[in-house]
C-alpha positions in Angstrom: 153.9 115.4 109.4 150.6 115.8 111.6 148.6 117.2 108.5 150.1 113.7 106.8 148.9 111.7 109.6 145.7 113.2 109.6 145.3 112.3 105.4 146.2 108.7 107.0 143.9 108.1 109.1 140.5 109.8 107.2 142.1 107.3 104.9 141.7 104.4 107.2 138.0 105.4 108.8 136.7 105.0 105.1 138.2 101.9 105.1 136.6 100.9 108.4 133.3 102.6 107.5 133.2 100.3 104.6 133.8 96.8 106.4 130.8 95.9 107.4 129.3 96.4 104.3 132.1 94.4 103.1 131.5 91.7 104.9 127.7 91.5 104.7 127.8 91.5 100.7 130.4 88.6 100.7 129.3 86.4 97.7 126.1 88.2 97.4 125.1 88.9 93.6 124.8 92.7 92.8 123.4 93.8 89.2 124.3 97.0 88.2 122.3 98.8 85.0 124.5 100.5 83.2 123.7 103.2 80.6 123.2 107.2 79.9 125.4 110.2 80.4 128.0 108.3 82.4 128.1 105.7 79.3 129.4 108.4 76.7 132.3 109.8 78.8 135.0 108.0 78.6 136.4 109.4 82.2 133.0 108.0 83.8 133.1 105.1 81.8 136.5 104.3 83.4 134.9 105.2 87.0 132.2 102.8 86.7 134.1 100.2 85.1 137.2 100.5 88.3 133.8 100.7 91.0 132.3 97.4 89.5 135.6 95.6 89.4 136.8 96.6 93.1 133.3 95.2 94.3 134.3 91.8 92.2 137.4 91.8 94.5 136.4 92.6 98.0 134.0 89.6 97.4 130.6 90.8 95.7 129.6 88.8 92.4 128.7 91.4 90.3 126.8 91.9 86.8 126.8 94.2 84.4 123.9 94.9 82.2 124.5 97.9 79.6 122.4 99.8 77.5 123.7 101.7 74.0 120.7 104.2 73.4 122.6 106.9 72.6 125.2 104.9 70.5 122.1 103.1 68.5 120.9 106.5 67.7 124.2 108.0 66.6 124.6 104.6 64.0 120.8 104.8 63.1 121.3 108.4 61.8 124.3 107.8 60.3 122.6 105.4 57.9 120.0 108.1 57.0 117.2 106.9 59.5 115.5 108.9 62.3 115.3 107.5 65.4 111.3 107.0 66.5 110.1 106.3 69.6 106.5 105.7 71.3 106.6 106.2 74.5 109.9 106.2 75.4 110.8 103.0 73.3 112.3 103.0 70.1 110.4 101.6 67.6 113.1 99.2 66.0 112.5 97.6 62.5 114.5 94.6 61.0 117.5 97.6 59.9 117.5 99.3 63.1 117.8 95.8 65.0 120.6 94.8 62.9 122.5 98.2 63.8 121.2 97.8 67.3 122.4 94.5 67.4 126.1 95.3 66.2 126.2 98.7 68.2 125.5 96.4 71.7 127.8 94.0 70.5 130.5 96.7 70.2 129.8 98.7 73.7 129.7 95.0 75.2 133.3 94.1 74.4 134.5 97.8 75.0 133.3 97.3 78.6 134.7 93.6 78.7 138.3 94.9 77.6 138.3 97.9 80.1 137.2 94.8 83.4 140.2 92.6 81.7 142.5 95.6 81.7 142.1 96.1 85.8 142.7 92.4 85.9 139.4 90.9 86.4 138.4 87.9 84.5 135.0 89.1 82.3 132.5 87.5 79.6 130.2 89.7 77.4 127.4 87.6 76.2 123.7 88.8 75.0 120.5 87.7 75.9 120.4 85.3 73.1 123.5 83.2 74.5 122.2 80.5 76.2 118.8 81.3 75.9 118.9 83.8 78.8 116.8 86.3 78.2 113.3 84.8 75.9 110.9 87.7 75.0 107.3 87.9 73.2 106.8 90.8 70.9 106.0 94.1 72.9 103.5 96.4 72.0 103.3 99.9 73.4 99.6 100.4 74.2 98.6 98.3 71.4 100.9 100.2 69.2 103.0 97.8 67.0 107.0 98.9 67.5 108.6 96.5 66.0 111.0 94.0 67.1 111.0 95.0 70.5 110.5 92.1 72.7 108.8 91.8 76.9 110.7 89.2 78.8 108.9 86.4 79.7 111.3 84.1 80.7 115.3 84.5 82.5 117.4 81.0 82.5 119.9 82.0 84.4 122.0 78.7 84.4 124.6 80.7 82.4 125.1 83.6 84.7 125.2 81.2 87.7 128.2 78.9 85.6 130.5 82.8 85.2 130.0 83.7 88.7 130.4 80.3 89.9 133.9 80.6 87.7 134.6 83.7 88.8 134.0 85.8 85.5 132.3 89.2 86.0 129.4 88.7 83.4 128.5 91.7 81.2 124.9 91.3 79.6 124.1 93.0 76.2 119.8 93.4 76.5 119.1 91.5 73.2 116.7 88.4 73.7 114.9 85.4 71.2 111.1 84.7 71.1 109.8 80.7 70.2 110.5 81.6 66.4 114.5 82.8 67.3 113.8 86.0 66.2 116.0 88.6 67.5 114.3 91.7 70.0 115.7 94.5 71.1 115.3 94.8 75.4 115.0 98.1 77.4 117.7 98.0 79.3 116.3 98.5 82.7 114.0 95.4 81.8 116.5 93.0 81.1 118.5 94.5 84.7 115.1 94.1 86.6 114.2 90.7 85.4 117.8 89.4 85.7 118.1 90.6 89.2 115.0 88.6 90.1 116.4 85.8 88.2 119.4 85.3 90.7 118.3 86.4 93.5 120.4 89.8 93.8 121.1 90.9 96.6 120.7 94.5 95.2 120.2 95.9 91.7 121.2 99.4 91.3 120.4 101.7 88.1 123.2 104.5 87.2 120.9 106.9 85.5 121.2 110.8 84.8 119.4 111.7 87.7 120.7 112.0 91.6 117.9 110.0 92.4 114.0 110.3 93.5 112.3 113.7 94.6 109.0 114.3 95.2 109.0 117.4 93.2 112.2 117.0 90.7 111.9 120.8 90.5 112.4 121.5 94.0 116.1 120.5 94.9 114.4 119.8 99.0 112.3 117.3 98.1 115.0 114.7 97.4 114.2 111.2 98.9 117.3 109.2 100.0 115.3 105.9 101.5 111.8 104.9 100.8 110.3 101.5 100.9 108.2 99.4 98.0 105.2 100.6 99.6 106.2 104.1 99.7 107.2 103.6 95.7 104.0 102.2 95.0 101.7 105.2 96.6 104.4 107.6 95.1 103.9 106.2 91.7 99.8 106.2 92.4 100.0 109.5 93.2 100.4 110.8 89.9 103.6 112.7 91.4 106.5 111.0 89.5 106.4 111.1 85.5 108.7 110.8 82.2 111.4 108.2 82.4 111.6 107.8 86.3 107.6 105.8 86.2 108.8 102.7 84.6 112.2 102.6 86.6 110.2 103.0 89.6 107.9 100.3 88.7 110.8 97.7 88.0 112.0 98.3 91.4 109.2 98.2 93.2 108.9 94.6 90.9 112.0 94.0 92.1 112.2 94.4 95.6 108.6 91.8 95.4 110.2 89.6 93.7 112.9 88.7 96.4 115.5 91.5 95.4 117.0 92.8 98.8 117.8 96.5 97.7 117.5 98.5 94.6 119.3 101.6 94.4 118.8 104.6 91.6 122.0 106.4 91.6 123.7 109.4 89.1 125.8 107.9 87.1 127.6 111.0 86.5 128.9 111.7 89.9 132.2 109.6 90.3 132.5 106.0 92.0 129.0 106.8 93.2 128.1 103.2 93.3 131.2 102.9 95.8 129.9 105.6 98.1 126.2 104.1 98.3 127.7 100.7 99.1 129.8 101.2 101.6 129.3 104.4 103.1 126.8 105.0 106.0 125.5 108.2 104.2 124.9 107.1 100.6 124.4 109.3 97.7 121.2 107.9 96.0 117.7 107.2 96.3 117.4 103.2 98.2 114.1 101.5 97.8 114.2 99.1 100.6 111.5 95.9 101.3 108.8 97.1 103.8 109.9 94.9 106.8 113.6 95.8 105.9 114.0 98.7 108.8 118.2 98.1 109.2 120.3 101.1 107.1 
């Protein structure tokens, strides 16, 4: 009975531990970018799918905005194409686009039907709906790539209408340039400019790594808090390469364009977005604002 007793009541401190974070993120937007390893298991989809709808109920307003890299990939091949990219961005031509386009389409409403089975009310729309997300064609150091578009413009009016009606919006990154052509977004672009759109409160990225280290190959150099300033010298420094620069650079964008927090998190370790937000401890990298000292 005591050993029961005890399970209660480690039960009830998390729940405590968790209250004021509770009540400080009441009806504060959080945007979650959603993509990778934890995408193509179905068990981790469910995790991050359950995490992002309890933070709907106790009171955040949360969006999701999903990638499909791997997905794309798998439909490109099976069509007899190889996948290309320049660095790190798949070069997308008008066939690739269209699977692009149909493969996002498909994760989007996969997503949508797993938030509306836990009972949460959700809308998948692109960034073509409403004109959300406008983009000019990207080039990758002057390299042409193809229809892969740089977000110049976020009109947000349609994500501030579903939160306002208490739909959980879930953003496929697919924009339209002046011509209403249709561009394929990186999905931590689209995250990072939407984020600074509606003045989140915090954007985190579930990614495939536990988070920032000075030295990824040295386990003891893992950084759990630095701010903007911090990331900027980091990123100077020459230190912190592959696929982690550019994610580090939309933070740091972020977190100067009025984004409170912005959190890089693995997306393979279950409800880790729970445990960052409402646990003292954490289990990520936070990139905090340089006058923001509070934990």
């Amino acid at each position: 009975m005591e050993k029961n007793i005890e399970k209660y009541l480690q039960k009830a401190e998390v729940l405590i531990e968790a209250l004021p974070y509770i009540q400080k993120f009441n009806r504060k937007i959080i945007v979650v970018k959603y993509g990778g390893s934890a995408m193509s298991d179905e068990e981790l989809q469910k995790n991050v799918i359950k995490d992002v709808t309890l933070l709907k109920l106790v009171g955040f307003k949360p969006i999701i905005v999903h990638g499909g890299g791997k997905a794309i990939s798998k439909w490109v091949n099976k069509v007899g194409k190889e996948a290309e990219f320049v660095n790190g961005l798949r070069v997308t031509d008008a066939e690739t686009m269209e699977i692009a386009e149909m493969v996002l389409g498909r994760v989007n409403k996969s997503l949508v039907s797993m938030v509306q089975e836990l009972g949460v009310k959700a809308v998948g729309i692109s960034g073509k709906d409403g004109g959300l997300l406008k983009v000019d064609k990207k080039y990758s150091n002057g390299q042409d790539i193809g229809f892969v578009g740089d977000i110049k413009e976020v009109d947000a009016k349609i994500l501030y209408d579903l939160l306002e009606n208490d739909f959980l919006p879930i953003v496929a990154p697919i924009g339209m340039d002046d011509n209403f052509d249709t561009f394929n977004i990186n999905a931590d672009d689209a995250a990072c400019a939407i984020a600074k759109a509606v003045g989140a409160d915090k954007l985190v990225f579930l990614t495939d790594v536990e988070g920032l280290y000075r030295d990824f190959n040295d386990k003891s150099t893992f950084i759990s808090r630095l701010t903007a300033s911090e990331a900027d010298n980091l990123i100077g420094s020459g230190i912190i390469g592959g696929g982690m620069l550019p994610k580090l650079n939309n933070c740091t964008s972020a977190i100067k364009n009025g984004v409170s927090r912005v959190h890089i998190l693995d997306g393979r370790v279950p409800h880790c977005l729970l445990l960052e937000v409402f646990t003292n401890q954490g289990v990520g990298t936070a990139i905090i604002s340089d006058d923001d000292e509070s934990h």
